[in-house]
N, C-alpha and C positions, 0 to 999 in steps of 0.2 A: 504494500500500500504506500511504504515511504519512495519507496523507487519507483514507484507510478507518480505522487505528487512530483519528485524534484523534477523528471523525466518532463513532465507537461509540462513545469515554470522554466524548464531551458529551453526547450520549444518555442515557447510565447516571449523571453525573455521580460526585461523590466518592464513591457508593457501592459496597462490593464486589461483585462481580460472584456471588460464591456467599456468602450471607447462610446462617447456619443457620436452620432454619424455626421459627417464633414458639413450637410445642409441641413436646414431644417423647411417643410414646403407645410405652405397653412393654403387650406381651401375658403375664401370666402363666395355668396352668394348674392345678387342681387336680380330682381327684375326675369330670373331666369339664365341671367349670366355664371358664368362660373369662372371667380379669377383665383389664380395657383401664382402663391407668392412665394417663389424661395430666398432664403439665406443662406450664404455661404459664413460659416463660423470661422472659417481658415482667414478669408479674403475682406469679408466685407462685405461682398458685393449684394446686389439683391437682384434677381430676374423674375422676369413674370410673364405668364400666358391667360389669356382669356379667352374665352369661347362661347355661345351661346348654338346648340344644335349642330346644323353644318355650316355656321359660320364662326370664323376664327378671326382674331386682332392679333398682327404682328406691323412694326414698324411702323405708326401711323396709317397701318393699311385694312380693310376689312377683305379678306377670302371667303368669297361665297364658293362652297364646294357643289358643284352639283351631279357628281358622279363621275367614275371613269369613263365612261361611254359616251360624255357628251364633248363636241368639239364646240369649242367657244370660240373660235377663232372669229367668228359675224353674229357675236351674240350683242342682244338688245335688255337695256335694263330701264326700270322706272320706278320709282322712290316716289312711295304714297301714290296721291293723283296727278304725282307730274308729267311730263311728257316722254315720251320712252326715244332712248339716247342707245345709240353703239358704245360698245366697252370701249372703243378706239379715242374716244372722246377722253378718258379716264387714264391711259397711257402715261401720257405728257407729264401729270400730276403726277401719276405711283413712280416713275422713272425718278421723277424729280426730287422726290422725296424719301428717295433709295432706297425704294422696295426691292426692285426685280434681283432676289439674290439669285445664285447658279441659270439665272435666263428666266426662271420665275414660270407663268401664263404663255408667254411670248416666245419664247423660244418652245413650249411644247403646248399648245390650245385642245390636245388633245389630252387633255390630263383634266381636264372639266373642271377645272378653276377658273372666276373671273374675280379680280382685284378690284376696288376699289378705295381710293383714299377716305380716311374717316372722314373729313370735312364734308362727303358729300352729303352721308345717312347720319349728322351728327343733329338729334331731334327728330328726327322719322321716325313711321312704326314699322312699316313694312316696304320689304325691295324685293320686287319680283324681274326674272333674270329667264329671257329668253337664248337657250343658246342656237336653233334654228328653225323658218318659219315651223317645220314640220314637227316642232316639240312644242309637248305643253310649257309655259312658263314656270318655274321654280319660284315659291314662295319663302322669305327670308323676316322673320320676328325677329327684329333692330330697336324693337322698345326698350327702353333702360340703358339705352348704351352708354350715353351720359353718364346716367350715376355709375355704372361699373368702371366705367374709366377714372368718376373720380374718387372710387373707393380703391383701386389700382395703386392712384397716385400719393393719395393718402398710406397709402400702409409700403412708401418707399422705392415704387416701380417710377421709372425712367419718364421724362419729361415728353420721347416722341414716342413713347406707348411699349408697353409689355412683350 
């Protein structure tokens, strides 16, 4: 039994045996949103993801997912009852504001992702996202977004968004 103890404590050496883990991630909830706040206990740092269904906030950006199968490449979208606009409209802006990591939307439309910048649905309820005439429209619940971003910002996530 004693040569089994010492055996384990050379093994493990002077370290403890239950380390608390290098992050720590807290789930809060708002409106339907779901934001994941980690801590990094080593660094400092803090990072965060939000999501609400199949839509995601990364980089000042909203990803409407609408499936592998759908090419977005001449999809059309319209926020609430406004006027329904080309994703290509929306470019300029996600480029601009250094969305498009590894090519993003744009380098593959066939990945059924269509980006748009928060500023467009920031106060909306609903964005509905055609990605060809021959498809139904995809319905996207963007209520709350607000307050999820500013309960994000509040508990230490980054100034261009989670």
């Amino acid at each position: 039994m004693i040569v089994a103890a010492l055996l384990a404590l050379s093994l493990f050496g002077d370290k403890p045996l239950l380390e608390p883990s290098q992050t720590v991630t807290r789930h809060r909830h708002v409106g339907g949103w779901t934001v994941k706040i980690t801590h990094d206990r080593f660094t400092g740092a803090v990072s965060c993801a939000m999501d609400k269904g199949h839509v995601e906030f990364r980089t000042d950006a909203l990803i409407f997912h609408l499936g592998r199968d759908a090419d977005t490449s001449d999809a059309v979208f319209r926020i609430d009852g406004g006027p329904a606009r080309n994703v290509h409209e929306a470019t300029y802006d996600d480029e601009r504001r250094g969305f498009y990591r590894d090519g993003g939307p744009l380098a593959n439309p066939t990945g059924g992702e269509v980006v748009l910048p928060s500023f467009y649905v920031t106060g909306a309820k609903w964005v509905w996202i055609r990605a060809t005439p021959n498809r139904e429209p995809d319905a996207f619940d963007v209520r709350r977004f607000a307050d999820a971003l500013a309960l994000a910002r509040a508990n230490g996530c980054p100034d261009t968004g989670p």
